[in-house]
C-alpha positions in Angstrom: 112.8 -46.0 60.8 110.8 -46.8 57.8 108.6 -50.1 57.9 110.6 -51.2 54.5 113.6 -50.5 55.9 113.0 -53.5 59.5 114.0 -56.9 58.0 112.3 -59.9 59.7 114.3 -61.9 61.5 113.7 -65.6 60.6 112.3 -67.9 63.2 114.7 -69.9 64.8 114.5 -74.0 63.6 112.6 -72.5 59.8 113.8 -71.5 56.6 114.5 -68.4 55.2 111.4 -68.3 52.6 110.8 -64.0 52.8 109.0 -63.7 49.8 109.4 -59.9 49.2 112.9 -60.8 47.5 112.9 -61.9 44.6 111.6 -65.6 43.3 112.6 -67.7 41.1 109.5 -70.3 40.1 109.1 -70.2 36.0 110.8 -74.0 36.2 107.8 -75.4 38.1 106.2 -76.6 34.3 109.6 -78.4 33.7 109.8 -80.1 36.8 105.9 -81.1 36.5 106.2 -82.2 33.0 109.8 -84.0 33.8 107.3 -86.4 37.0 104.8 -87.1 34.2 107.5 -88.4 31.2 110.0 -90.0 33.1 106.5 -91.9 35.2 105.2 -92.5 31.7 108.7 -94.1 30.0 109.9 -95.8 33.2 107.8 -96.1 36.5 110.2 -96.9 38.5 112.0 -94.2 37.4 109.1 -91.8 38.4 109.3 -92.4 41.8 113.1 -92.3 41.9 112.6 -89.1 40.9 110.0 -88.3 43.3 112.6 -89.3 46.1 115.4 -87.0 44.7 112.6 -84.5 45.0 112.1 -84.5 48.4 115.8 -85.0 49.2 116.4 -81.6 47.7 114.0 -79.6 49.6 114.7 -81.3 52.6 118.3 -80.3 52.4 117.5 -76.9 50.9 114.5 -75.7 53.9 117.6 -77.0 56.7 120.6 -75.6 54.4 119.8 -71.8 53.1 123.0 -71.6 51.6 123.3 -75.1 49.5 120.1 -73.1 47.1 120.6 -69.5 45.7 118.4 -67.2 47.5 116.1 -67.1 44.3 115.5 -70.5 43.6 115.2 -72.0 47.4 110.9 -71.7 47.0 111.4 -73.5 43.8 113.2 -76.1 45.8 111.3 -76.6 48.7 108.3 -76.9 46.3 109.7 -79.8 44.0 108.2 -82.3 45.0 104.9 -81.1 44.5 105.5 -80.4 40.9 107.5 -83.3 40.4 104.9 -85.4 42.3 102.1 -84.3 40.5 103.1 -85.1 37.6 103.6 -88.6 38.7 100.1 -88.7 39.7 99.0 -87.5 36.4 101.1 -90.4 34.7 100.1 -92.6 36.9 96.4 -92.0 36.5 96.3 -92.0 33.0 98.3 -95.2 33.2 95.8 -97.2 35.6 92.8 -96.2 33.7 90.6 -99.1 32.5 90.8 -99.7 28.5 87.9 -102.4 27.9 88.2 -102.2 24.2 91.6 -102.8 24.4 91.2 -105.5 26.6 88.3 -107.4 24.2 90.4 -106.5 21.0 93.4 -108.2 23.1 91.3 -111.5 23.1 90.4 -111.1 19.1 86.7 -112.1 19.8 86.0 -112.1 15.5 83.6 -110.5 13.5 82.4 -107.1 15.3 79.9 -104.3 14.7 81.2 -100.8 15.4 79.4 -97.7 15.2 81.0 -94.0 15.4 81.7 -90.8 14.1 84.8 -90.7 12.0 87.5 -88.7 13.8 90.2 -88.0 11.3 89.9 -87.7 7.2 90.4 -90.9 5.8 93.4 -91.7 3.6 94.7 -94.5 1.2 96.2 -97.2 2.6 97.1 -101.3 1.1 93.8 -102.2 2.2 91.1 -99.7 1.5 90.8 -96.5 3.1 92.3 -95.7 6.7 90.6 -93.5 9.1 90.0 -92.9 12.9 86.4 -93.6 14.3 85.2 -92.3 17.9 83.1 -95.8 19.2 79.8 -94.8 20.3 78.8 -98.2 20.3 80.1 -101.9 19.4 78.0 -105.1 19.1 79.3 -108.4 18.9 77.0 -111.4 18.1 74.1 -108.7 17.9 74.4 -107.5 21.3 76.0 -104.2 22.3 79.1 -104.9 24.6 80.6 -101.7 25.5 80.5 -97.7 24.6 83.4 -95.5 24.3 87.0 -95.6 22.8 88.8 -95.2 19.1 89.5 -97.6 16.6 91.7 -97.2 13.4 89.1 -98.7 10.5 90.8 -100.1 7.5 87.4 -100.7 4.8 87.1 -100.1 1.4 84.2 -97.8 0.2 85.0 -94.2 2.3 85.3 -92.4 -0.4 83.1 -89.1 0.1 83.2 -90.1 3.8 84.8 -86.8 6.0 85.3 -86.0 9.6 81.8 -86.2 11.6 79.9 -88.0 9.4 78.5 -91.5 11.5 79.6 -94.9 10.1 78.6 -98.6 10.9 81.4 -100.9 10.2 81.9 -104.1 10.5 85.1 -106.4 10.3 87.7 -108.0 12.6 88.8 -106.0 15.7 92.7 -106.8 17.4 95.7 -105.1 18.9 98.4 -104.3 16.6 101.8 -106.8 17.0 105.2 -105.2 17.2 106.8 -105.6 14.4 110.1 -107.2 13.4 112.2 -103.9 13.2 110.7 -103.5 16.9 108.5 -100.5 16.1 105.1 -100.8 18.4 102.4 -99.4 16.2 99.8 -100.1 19.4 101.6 -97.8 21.4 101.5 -95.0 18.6 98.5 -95.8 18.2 97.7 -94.7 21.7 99.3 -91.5 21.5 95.8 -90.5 19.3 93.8 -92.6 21.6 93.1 -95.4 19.5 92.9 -98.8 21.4 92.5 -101.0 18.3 92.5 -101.9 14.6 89.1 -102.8 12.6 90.4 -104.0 9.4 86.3 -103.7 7.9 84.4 -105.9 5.2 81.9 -103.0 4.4 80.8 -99.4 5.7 77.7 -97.7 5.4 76.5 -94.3 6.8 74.0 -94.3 9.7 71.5 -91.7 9.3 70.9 -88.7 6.6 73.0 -86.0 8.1 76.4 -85.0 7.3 79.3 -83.7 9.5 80.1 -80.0 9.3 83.7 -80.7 9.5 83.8 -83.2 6.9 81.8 -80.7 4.8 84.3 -78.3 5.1 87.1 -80.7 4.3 86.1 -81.8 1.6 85.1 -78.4 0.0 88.9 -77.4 0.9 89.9 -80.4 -0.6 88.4 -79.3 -4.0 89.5 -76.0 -3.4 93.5 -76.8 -3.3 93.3 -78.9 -6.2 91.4 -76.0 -8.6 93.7 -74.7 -11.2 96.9 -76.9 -10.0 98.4 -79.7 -11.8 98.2 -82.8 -9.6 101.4 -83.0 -8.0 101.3 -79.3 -7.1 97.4 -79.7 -5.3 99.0 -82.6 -3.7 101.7 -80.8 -1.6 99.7 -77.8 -1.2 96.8 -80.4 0.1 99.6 -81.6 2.5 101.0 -78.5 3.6 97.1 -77.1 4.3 95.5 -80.1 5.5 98.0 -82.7 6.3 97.2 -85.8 3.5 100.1 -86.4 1.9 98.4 -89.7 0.9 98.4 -88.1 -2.9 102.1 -86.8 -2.6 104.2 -89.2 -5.3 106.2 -91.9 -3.7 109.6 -90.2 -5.0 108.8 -86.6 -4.5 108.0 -87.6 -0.7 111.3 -89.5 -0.8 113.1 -86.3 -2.4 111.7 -84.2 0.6 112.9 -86.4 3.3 116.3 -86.2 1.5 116.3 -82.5 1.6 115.3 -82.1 5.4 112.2 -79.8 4.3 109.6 -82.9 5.0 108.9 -80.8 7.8 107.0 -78.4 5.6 104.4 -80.9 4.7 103.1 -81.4 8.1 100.9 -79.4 10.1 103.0 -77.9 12.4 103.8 -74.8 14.3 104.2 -72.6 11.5 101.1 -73.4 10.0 99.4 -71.4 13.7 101.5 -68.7 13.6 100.5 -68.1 10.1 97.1 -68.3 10.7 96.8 -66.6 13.8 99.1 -63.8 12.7 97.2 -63.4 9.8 93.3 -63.4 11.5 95.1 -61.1 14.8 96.2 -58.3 11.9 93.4 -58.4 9.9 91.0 -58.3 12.6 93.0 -55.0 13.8 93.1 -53.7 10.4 89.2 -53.7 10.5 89.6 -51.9 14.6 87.8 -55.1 16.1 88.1 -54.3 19.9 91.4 -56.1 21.4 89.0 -58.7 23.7 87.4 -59.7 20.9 89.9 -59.8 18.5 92.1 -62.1 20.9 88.9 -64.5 21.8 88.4 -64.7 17.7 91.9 -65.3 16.9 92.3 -68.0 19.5 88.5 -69.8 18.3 89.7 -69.8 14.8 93.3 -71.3 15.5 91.8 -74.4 17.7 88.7 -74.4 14.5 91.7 -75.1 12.2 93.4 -77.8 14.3 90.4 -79.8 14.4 89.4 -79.2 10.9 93.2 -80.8 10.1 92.3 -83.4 12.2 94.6 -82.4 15.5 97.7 -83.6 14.8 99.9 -83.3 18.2 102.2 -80.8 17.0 99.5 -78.4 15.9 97.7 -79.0 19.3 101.3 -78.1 20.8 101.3 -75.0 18.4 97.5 -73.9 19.3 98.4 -73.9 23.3 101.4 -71.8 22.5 99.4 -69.5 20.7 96.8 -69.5 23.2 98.9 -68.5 26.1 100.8 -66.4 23.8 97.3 -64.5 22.8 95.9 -64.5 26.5 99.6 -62.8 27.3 98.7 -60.2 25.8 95.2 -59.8 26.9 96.5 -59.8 30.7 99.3 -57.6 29.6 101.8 -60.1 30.9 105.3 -60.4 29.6 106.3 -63.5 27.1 109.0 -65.8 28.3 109.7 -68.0 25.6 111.2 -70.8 27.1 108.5 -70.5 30.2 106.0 -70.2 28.0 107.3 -73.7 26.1 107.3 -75.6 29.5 104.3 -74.6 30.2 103.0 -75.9 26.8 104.5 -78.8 27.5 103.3 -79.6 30.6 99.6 -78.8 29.5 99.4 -80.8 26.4 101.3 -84.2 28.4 98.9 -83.6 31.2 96.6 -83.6 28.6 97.8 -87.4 27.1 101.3 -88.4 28.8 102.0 -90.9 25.7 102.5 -88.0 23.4 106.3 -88.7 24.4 106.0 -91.5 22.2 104.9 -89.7 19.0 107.5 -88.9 16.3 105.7 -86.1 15.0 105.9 -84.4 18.7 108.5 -85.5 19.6 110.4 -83.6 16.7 108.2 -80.5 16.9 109.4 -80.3 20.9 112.6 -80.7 20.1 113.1 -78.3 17.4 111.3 -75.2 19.3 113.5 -76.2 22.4 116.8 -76.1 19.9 115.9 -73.1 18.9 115.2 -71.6 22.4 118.6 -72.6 23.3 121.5 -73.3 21.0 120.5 -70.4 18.7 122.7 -67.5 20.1 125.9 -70.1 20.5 125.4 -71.0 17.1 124.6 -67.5 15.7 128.2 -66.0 17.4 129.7 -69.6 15.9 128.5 -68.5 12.2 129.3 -65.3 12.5 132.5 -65.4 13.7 133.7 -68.1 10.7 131.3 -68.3 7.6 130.0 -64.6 7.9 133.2 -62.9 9.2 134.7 -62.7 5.4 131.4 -60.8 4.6 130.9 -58.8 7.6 133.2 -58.8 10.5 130.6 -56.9 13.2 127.7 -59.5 12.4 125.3 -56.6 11.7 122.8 -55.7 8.9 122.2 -58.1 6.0 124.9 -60.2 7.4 123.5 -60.6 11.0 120.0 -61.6 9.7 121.7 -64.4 7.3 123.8 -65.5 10.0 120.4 -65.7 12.5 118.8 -67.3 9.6 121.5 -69.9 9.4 121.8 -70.3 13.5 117.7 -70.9 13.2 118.1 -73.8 10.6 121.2 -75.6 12.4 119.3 -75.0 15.9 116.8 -77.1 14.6 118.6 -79.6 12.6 121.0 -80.2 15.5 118.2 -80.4 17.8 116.0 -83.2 15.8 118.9 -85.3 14.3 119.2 -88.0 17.0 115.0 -88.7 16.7 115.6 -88.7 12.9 117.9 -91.0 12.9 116.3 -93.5 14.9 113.3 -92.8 13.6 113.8 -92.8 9.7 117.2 -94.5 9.9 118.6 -91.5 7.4 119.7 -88.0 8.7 119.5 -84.9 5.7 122.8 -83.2 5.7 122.0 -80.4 3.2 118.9 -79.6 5.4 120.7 -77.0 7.1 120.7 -75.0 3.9 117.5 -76.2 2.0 115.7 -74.9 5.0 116.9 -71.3 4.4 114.9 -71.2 1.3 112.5 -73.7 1.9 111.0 -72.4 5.3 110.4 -68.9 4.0 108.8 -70.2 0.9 106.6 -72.2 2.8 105.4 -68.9 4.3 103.9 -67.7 1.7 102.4 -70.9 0.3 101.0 -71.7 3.3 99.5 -68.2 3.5 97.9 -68.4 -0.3 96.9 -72.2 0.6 94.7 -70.6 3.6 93.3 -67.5 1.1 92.6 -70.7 -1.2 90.8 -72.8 1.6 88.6 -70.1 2.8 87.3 -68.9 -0.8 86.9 -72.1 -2.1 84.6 -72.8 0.5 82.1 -70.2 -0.8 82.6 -71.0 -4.3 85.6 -73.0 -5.8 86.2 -70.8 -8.7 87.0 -67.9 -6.5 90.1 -70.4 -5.0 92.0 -70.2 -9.0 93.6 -66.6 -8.1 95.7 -67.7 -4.6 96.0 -71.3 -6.3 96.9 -70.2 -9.5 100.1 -67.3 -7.6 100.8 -70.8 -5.7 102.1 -72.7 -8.3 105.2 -70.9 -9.6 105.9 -70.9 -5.6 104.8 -74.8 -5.1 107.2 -75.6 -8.2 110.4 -73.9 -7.0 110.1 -75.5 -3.4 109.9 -78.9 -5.7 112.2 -78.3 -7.6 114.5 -77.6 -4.6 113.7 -81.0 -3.3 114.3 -83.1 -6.0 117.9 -81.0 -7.1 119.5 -81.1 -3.1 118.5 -84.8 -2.6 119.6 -86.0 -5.9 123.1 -85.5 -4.6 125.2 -88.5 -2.8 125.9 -86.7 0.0 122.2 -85.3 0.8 121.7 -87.6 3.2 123.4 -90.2 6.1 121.8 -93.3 6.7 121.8 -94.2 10.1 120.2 -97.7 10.8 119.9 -99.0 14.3 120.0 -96.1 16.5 119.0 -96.5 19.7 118.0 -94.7 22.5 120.8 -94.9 24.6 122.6 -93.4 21.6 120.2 -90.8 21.5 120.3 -90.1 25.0 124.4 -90.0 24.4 123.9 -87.5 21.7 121.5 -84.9 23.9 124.2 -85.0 26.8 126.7 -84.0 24.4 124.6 -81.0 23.5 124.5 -79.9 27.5 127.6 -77.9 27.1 126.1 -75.5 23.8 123.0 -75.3 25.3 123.9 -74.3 28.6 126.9 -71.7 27.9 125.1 -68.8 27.5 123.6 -69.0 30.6 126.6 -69.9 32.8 129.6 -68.7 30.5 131.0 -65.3 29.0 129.5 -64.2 25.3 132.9 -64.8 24.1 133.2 -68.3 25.0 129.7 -69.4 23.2 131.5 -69.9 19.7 134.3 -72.3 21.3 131.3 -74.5 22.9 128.6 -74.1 19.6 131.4 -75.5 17.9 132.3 -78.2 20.4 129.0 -79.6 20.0 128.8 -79.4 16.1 131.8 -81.5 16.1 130.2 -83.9 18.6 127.4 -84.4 16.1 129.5 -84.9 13.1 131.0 -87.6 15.3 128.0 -89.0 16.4 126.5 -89.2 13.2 129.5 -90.8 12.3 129.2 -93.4 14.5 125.6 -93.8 13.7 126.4 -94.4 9.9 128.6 -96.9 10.5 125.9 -99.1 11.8 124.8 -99.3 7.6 128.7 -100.7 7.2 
C-alpha cells in the first residue's frame, strides 16, 4: 500500500486537526479586526467576545462534528485572532496622551512648534491646518515633545505640508457639541489630541518642505486655464480641498449622491496605479521593479493629499493587490478586504469612528457582497424588457446598475446619521457620474504632473477637462434640483443603523448559502427593507 493512501488514526482524547485536507483560515483578518472594533467601541464588549472565542474552540477541539471539517483550525484558533485584536485595542487605548491631558486642563497662552502635517484650508477663523508638535513651551519653558494639534491662525497663506511653523495661541480639547457630535474623538481618528486656535504664525528656519512645494505647484497647476469653479472641483477631486468648491454646488453634489467623487478615495489609487503599472510595462520596465515603483508612487500620492483614511485603505489594497502579483498568488477580493481592514485598524483602531472610512468600508464591502443578488434582481425586472438572457450590452448596464445600488444600499444607514439626508437619485447619477470621474481624475493627474515642471504645459489636460468637469456639474445641479433628490433623515441612531445592517444579512448572505435562483427574491427583500427603513428614518423630520 501506498504511503498516501494509510490515513492516520487520531490520537485518542485529541482532535481531528490533519492538515493535509483542506483548510479553511482566510476569515482569520475578520475575526482579528472584529477583537480590535468591538474592544475599541465597547470594552466590555471586547472581552465578551474574547469569551465566546474560547467557548467555540473549546466545543469544536472536543466536538469534530459541531465544525465542518474545513473550518475546525479556524475554530480552534479564534481566540487568538479574536484576542489579539483585543490586545491591539487595548494598547492603543491605555497609551499615555500628555498633550491631551495639559490641553484638558486649558493651561492659556502656549508656544507650539512643528511641521505642518496637512495643507491648510479656510476655515471662520483663519486658516485650519494639522501640525506634528516637535516641541511646546508654556511660560517659556518647554513642557513636552510629541503629538498633533489642529492650528486655527490667520496668516498660512503660502504655508504647505512640511514647512516648520511656530505658533502661538490658546490650546484645549474640543466640547461635544449640542447635536451630540464629538469633534475630539474625530479628531483622534488623525491623531490630533487638541485645538490651537493661534494669534500669529511665523516660519522657523529658511527651508521649505518638499511636499508642500509640490502642493502648491499642483495647486497652480489645476487652476491654469479653468474658470474658478471648474479648478475648484478638479482641486478637490486631485487633492482633496474642497475649501474653494461654492457653498451650493457642494450642496448640489451631496443631493445627487456623487459627493463621493470629490474625495480622495479608492478610485483615485486604482487610477493612479493602473495608470503608472501600464505605462511602466509599456516602456518593458522589469516586473520587480515595475511593482516596487508602482507601489512607492501610490503611497507618494497619499501623503502628498495629505493621507486621508480612505486613500490609506485604498494604498494597502493596492499594495497587497501589487505584492499578489509579485508572489504569483491568487486575489481573493473579499480576503484581501479583511485583510486591509485589519492592517489599517491595527494601524489606529479609532478609524471606526471616521465618516469618511467608515463609508469607503462599507461601500467596497457592499459591493463584495450584494452585487450578484442585486445584478440577477435588475436583470430579471428593469433589464428583462430589453434583454431577457442578461448578456451583452444589457448585462454590463445591469452590472453597472447592481455596482451603484451595492454601494448606495451599503452606505445609506452612515449617511443618514451622518448628514441627516439620504440621495435617492444617487443610484442613477452614479452611473454617469463615476465613469466621468475616471477620466477627469486621470487628466487632473496628467495636469498635476506637468504642471509641476512648468505650469503652462498643465493647459492641454486642463483645458480637455473642462467640457468633462462641466457636464458632471451640470449633472449635479439638474438631479438635486428635483424634490425628490433627496430624504432627510434627522436623528438616526445607531441602534437604527445597526437595525438596518441586520436587515441586509439575508441579501448578503444568499449567494453563499442559497440557490442562484432564489438571489432575486432575497435582493429584493432587502431593497424593500430599505425603502422601509428610510421611511421610518424620514419620519423623524415630521
Amino acid at each position: 500500500m501506498q504511503r498516501s493512501e494509510v490515513e492516520p488514526a487520531a490520537r485518542p482524547g485529541l482532535p481531528d486537526l490533519d492538515l493535509r485536507r483542506p483548510v479553511r483560515l482566510e476569515f482569520w483578518a475578520a475575526l482579528f479586526a472584529s477583537g480590535i472594533v468591538c474592544t475599541t467601541v465597547a470594552p466590555l464588549f471586547g472581552v465578551a467576545l474574547v469569551a465566546a472565542s474560547v467557548i467555540v474552540a473549546a466545543s469544536a477541539a472536543l466536538d469534530v462534528e459541531l465544525v465542518p471539517e474545513g473550518f475546525r483550525l479556524l475554530a480552534v484558533l479564534a481566540p487568538l485572532f479574536v484576542g489579539g485584536g483585543y490586545v491591539v485595542a487595548a494598547l492603543h487605548a491605555s497609551a499615555p496622551d500628555p498633550l491631551a491631558e495639559l490641553a484638558a486642563l486649558e493651561p492659556g497662552a502656549v508656544t507650539v512648534v512643528g511641521e505642518v502635517a496637512s495643507p491648510p484650508v479656510a476655515s471662520g477663523f483663519g486658516e485650519r491646518a494639522d501640525l506634528r508638535v516637535e516641541g511646546l513651551s508654556l511660560d517659556g519653558r518647554e513642557v513636552l515633545r510629541g503629538g498633533g494639534v489642529e492650528v486655527y491662525v490667520p496668516g498660512l497663506d503660502g504655508v504647505g505640508v512640511g514647512d516648520r511653523l511656530r505658533v502661538t495661541g490658546e490650546l484645549s480639547v474640543p466640547t461635544v457639541g449640542d447635536d451630540g457630535f464629538d469633534y475630539a474623538r474625530y479628531l483622534r481618528t488623525e491623531r490630533i489630541s487638541a485645538v490651537l486656535e493661534g494669534e500669529f504664525a511665523e516660519p522657523v528656519g529658511d527651508s521649505r518642505g518638499w511636499i508642500g512645494s509640490v502642493h502648491r505647484r499642483t495647486d497652480v497647476a489645476l487652476g491654469y486655464g479653468l474658470r474658478p469653479t471648474e479648478a475648484a472641483v478638479v482641486r478637490g477631486m486631485v487633492l482633496g480641498d474642497r475649501s474653494l468648491i461654492p457653498e451650493e454646488l457642494d450642496e448640489a453634489f451631496s443631493r445627487s449622491g456623487i459627493t463621493h467623487v470629490l474625495a480622495i478615495s479608492g478610485q483615485h489609487v486604482v487610477v493612479l496605479a493602473a495608470g503608472i503599472f501600464f505605462a511602466a510595462k509599456l516602456l518593458r520596465v522589469p516586473r520587480v521593479p515595475r511593482i516596487a515603483g508602482t507601489v512607492l508612487l501610490v503611497w507618494l500620492y497619499i501623503v502628498i493629499a495629505g493621507a486621508p483614511p480612505s486613500a490609506i485603505r485604498a494604498g494597502v489594497v493596492a499594495t497587497l493587490v501589487l505584492s499578489a502579483g509579485l508572489l504569483a498568488r491568487r486575489v481573493a477580493p473579499l480576503h484581501f478586504m479583511s485583510v486591509m481592514l485589519a492592517a489599517v485598524l491595527a494601524w489606529n483602531p479609532l478609524l471606526v469612528y471616521n465618516t469618511g472610512f467608515q463609508l469607503s468600508v462599507a461601500a467596497v464591502f457592499g459591493i463584495l457582497v450584494l452585487r450578484k443578488p442585486l445584478k440577477s434582481l435588475v436583470e430579471a425586472t428593469v433589464m428583462r424588457p430589453l434583454h431577457p438572457t442578461g448578456s451583452g450590452a444589457s448585462g454590463a448596464v445591469a452590472n453597472l446598475l447592481a455596482v451603484s445600488l451595492s454601494a448606495q444600499v451599503a452606505t445609506a444607514p452612515i449617511i443618514a446619521s451622518s448628514f441627516d439626508q439620504v440621495s435617492i437619485v444617487g443610484v442613477l447619477t452614479n452611473l454617469i457620474a463615476v465613469p466621468l470621474a475616471g477620466p477627469i481624475l486621470a487628466l487632473g493627474l496628467f495636469s498635476a504632473i506637468f504642471g509641476n515642471v512648468a505650469p503652462l504645459l498643465a493647459y492641454p489636460p486642463n483645458a480637455a477637462n473642462g467640457a468633462l468637469v462641466y457636464v458632471l456639474e451640470v449633472l449635479a445641479t439638474t438631479t438635486s434640483s428635483f424634490d425628490f433628490a433627496a430624504v432627510a433623515t434627522p436623528g438616526v441612531t445607531v441602534p437604527m443603523v445597526a437595525a438596518f445592517y441586520v436587515g441586509c444579512i439575508p441579501a448578503a448572505l444568499c449567494r453563499f448559502v442559497v440557490p442562484e435562483n432564489r438571489w432575486t427574491f432575497w435582493a429584493g427583500i432587502m431593497l424593500a427593507w430599505v425603502a422601509a427603513w428610510l421611511f421610518l428614518a424620514h419620519l423623524g423630520d415630521a
